[in-house]
DOPAMI-998029 format. One record per atom (N, C-alpha, C): residue number from 1; residue in three letters; x, y, z negated. Coordinates in nm, 2 decimals. Layout:
# DOPAMI-998029
   roba   guti       c1       c2       c3
    NUM    Ala        X        Y        Z
...
# end
This chain:
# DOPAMI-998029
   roba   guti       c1       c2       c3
      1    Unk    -2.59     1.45     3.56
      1    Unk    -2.59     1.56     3.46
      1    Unk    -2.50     1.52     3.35
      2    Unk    -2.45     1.61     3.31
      2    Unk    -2.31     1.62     3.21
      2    Unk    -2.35     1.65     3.05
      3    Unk    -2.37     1.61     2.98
      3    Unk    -2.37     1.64     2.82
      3    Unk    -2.23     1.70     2.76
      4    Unk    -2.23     1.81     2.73
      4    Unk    -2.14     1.91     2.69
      4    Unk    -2.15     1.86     2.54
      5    Unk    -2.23     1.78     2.48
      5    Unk    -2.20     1.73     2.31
      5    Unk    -2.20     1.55     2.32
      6    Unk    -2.12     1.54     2.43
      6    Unk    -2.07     1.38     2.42
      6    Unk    -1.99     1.35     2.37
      7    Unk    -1.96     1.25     2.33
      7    Unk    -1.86     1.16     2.24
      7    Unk    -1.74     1.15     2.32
      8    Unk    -1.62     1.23     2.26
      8    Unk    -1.50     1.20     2.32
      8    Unk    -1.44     1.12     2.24
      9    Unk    -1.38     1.09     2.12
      9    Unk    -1.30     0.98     2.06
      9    Unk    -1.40     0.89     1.92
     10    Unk    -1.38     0.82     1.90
     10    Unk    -1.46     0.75     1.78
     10    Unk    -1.28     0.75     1.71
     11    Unk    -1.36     0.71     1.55
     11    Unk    -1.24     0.71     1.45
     11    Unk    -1.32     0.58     1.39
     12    Unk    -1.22     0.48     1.39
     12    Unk    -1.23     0.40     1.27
     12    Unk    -1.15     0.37     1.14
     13    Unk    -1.25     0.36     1.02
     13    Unk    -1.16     0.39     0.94
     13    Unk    -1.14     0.25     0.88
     14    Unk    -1.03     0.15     0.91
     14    Unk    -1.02     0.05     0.88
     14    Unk    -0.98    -0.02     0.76
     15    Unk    -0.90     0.05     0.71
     15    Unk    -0.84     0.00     0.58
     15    Unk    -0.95     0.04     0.49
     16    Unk    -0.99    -0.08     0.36
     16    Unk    -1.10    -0.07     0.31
     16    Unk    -1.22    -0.06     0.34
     17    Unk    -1.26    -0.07     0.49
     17    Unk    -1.43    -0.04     0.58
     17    Unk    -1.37    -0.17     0.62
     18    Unk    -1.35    -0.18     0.72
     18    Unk    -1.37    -0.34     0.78
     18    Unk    -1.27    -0.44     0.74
     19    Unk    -1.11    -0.41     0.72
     19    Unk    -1.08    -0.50     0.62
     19    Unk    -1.03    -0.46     0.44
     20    Unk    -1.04    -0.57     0.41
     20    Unk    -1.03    -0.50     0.28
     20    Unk    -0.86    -0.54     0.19
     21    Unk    -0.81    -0.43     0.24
     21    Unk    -0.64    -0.43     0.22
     21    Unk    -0.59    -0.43     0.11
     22    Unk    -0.70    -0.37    -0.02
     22    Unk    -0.63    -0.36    -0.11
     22    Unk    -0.61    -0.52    -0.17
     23    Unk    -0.71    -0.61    -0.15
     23    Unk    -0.71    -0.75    -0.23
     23    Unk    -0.55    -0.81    -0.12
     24    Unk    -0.56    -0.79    -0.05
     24    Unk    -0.38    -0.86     0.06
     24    Unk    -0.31    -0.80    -0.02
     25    Unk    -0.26    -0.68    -0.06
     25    Unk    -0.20    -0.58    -0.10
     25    Unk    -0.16    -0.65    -0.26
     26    Unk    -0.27    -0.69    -0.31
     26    Unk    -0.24    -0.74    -0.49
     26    Unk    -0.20    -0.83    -0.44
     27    Unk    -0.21    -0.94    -0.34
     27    Unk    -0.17    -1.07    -0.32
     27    Unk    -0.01    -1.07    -0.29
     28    Unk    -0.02    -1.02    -0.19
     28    Unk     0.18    -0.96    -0.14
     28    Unk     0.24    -0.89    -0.29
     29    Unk     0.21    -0.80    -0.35
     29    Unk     0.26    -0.76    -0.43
     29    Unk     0.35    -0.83    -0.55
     30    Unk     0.19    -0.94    -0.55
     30    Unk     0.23    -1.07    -0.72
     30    Unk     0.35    -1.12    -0.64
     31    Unk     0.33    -1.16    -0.52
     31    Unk     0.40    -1.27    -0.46
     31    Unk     0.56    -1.19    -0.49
     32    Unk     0.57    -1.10    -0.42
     32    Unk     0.70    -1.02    -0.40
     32    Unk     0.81    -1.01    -0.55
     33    Unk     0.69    -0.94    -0.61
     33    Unk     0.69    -0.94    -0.74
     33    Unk     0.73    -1.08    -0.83
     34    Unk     0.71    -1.16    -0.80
     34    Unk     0.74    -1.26    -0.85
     34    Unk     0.86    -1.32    -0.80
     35    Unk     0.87    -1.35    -0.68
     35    Unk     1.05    -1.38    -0.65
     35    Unk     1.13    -1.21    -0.64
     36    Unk     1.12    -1.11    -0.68
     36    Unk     1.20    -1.02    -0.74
     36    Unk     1.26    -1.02    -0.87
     37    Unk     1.15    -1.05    -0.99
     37    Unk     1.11    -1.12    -1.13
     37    Unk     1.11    -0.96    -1.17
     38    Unk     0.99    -0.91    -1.13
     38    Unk     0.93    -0.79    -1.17
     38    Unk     0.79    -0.86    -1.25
     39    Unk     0.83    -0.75    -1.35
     39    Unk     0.70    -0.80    -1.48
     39    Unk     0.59    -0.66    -1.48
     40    Unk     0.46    -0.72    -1.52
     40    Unk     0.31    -0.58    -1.49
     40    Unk     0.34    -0.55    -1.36
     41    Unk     0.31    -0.62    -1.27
     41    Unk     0.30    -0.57    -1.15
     41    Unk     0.14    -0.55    -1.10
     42    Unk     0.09    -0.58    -1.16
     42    Unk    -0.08    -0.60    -1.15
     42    Unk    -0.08    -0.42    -1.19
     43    Unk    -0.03    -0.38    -1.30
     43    Unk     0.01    -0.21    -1.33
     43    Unk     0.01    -0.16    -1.21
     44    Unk     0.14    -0.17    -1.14
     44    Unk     0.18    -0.09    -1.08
     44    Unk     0.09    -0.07    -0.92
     45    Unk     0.04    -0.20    -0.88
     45    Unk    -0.02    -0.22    -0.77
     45    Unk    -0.15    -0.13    -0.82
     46    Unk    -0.23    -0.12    -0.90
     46    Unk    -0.32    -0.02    -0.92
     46    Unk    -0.32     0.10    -0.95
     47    Unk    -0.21     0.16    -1.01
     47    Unk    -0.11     0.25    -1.02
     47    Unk    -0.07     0.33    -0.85
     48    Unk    -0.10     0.25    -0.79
     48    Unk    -0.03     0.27    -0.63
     48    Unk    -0.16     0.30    -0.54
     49    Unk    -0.26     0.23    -0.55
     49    Unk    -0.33     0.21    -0.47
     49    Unk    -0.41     0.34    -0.44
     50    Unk    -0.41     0.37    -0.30
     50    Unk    -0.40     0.51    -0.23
     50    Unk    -0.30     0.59    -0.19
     51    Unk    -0.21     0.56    -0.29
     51    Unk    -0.10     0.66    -0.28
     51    Unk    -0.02     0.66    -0.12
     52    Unk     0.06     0.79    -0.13
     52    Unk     0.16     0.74    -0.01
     52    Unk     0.29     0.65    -0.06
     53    Unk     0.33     0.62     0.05
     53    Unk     0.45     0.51     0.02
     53    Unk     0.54     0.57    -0.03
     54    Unk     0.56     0.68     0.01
     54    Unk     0.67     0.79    -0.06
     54    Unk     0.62     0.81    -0.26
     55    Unk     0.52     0.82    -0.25
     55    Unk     0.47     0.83    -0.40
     55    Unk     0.49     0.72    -0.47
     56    Unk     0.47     0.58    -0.39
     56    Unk     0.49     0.49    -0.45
     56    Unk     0.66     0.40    -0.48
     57    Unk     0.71     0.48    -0.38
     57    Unk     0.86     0.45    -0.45
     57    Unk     0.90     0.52    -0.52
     58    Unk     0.88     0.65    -0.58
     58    Unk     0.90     0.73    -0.70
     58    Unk     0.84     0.67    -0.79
     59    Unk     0.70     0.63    -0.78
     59    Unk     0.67     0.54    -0.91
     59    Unk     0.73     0.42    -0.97
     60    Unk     0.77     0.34    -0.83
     60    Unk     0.81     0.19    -0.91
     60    Unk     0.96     0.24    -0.93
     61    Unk     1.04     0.33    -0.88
     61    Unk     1.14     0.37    -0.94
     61    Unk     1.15     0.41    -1.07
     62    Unk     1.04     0.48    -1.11
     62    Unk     1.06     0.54    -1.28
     62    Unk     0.99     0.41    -1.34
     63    Unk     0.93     0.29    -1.29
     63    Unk     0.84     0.22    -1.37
     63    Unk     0.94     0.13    -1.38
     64    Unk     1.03     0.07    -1.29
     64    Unk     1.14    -0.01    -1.27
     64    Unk     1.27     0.01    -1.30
     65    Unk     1.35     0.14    -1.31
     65    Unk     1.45     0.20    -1.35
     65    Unk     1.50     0.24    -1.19
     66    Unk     1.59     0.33    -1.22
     66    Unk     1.63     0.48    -1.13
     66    Unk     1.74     0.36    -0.99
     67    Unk     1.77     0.27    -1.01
     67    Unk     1.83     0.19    -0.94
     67    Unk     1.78     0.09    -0.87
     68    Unk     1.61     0.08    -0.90
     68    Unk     1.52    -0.01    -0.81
     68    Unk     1.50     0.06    -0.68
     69    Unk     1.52    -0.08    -0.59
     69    Unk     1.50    -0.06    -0.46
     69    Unk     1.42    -0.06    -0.43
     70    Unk     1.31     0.02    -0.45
     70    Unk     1.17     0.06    -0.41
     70    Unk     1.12     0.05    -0.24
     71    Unk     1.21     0.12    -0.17
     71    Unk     1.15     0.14    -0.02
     71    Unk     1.20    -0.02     0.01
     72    Unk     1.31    -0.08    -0.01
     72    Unk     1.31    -0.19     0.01
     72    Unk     1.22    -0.32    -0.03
     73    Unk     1.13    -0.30    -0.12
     73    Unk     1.06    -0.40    -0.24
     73    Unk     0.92    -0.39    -0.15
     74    Unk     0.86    -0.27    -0.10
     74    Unk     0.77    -0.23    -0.06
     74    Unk     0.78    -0.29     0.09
     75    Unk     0.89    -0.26     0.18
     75    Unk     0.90    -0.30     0.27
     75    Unk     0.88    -0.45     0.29
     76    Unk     0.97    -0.56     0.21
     76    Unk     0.97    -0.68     0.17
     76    Unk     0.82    -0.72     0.15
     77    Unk     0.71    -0.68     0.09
     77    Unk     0.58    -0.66     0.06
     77    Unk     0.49    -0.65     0.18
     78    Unk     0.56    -0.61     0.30
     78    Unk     0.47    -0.59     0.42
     78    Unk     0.51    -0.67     0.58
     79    Unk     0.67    -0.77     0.49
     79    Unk     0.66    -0.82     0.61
     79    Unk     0.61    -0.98     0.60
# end
């Protein structure tokens, strides 16, 4: 016999439920942040946190000046 209200997909929501990304996230950030020689980065990583990546290079852009390599800084941050 067939149950018509079975479970077809489960969702896990992993980021912040089983691991907790945002403390990696401040950790890569200082680090990055630091051989960049970006100052208040502890700001900006809270400032960020949730956002999309796209939001967050408009921010460190206005927070860093109109010529910071943001998608690049961020990217650098995740490898």
């Amino acid at each position: 016999m067939t149950d018509s209200h079975s479970i077809k997909a489960v969702v896990f929501d992993m980021d912040g439920v089983l691991f907790d990304s945002e403390r990696i996230t401040r950790i890569m950030w200082k680090k990055a942040a630091d051989e960049w020689g970006l100052s208040d980065i502890e700001t900006a990583v809270r400032d960020c946190t949730g956002s999309s990546r796209p939001d967050q290079w408009v921010y460190l852009k206005k927070k860093y000046g109109g010529d910071f390599k943001a998608k690049e800084f961020r990217e650098y941050c995740s490898a």
